[in-house]
C-alpha positions in Angstrom: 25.5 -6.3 10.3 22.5 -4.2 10.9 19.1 -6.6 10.8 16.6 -3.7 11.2 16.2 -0.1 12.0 14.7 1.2 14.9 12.2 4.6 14.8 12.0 6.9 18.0 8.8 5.5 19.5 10.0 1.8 19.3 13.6 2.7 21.5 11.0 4.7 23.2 8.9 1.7 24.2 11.8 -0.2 24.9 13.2 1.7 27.2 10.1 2.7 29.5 8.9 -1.2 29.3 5.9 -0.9 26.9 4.4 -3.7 25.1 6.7 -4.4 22.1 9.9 -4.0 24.5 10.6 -7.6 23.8 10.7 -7.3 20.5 12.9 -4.3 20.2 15.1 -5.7 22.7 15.4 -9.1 20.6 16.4 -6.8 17.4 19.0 -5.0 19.7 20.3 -8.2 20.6 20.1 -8.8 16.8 22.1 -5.9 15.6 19.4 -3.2 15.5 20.4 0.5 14.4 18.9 3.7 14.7 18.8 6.8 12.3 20.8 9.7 14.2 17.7 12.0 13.5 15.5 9.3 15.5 18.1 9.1 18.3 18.6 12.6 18.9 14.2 12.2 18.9 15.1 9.6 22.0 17.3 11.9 23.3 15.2 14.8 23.3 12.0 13.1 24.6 14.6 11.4 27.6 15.5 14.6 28.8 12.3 16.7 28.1 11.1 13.5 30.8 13.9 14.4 32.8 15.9 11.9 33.0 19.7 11.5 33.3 20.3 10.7 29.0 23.8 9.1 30.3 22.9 6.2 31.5 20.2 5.5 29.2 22.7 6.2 26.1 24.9 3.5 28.2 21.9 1.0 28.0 21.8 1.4 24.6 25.2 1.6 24.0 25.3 -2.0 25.7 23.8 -3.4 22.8 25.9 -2.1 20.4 23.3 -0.3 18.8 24.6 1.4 15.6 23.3 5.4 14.9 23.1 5.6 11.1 24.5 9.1 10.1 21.5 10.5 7.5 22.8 11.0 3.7 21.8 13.5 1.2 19.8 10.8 -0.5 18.3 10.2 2.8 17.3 13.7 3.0 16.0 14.0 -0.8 14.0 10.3 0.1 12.3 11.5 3.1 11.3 15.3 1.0 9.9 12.9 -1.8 8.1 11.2 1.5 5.8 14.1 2.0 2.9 15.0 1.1 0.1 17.4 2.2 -1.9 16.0 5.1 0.5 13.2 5.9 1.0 11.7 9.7 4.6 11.3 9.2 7.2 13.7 10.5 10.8 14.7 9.1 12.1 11.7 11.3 9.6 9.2 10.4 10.1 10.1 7.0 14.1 9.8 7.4 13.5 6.5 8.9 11.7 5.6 6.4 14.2 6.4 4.1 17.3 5.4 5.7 16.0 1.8 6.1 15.2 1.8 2.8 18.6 2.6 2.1 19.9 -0.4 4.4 17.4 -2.6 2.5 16.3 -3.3 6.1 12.7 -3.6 8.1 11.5 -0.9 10.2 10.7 -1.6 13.9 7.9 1.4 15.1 5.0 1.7 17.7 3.6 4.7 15.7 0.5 3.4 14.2 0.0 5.8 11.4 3.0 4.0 9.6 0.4 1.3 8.6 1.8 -2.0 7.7 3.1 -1.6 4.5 6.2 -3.9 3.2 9.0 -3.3 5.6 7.2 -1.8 8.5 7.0 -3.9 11.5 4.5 -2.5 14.2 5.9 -4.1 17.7 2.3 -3.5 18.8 
């Protein structure tokens, strides 16, 4: 059963030891997921570090951490998401979406979420 969803910058802090890598690492242990547009964000920003993705997918792996394939009403959600001006990217906005999908919480280190219902900042 999947407790909460992860965004890019909270795997991201978990996996280079950042403050709030406790708390991601509890909602791993938890039954965490991850929208497959924020992994492939994790992925990306792994190798663009270059580091082996590998081992670090077998880390993550480990936990048993689910990727959430996106949905055409995940799409259409995250579109009605925009607006001009606002901080959030296509994968913030997916991950917005797909957790509100899951009827799940939202685990990020991106500040310009805010706090609103359902976003937990791990900073």
């Amino acid at each position: 059963m999947i407790h909460s969803l992860l965004d890019a910058s909270a795997v991201l802090a978990f996996l280079n030891d950042e403050p709030g890598a406790d708390e991601v690492e509890a909602a791993l242990i938890a039954g965490a997921a991850c929208s497959a547009v924020n992994y492939s964000e994790v992925a990306q920003k792994i190798r663009h570090a270059d580091v082996d993705w590998v081992p670090v997918a077998g880390l993550l792996s480990s936990f048993t951490l689910e990727v959430v394939p996106m949905t055409q009403e995940d799409a259409v959600a995250a579109a009605d998401l925009w607006s001009p001006g606002t901080p959030l990217s296509l994968a913030d906005r997916v991950c917005l979406a797909t957790a509100d999908r899951l009827g799940v919480p939202v685990l990020t280190a991106d500040m310009a979420w805010g706090d609103a219902d359902g976003i937990r900042q791990i900073r």
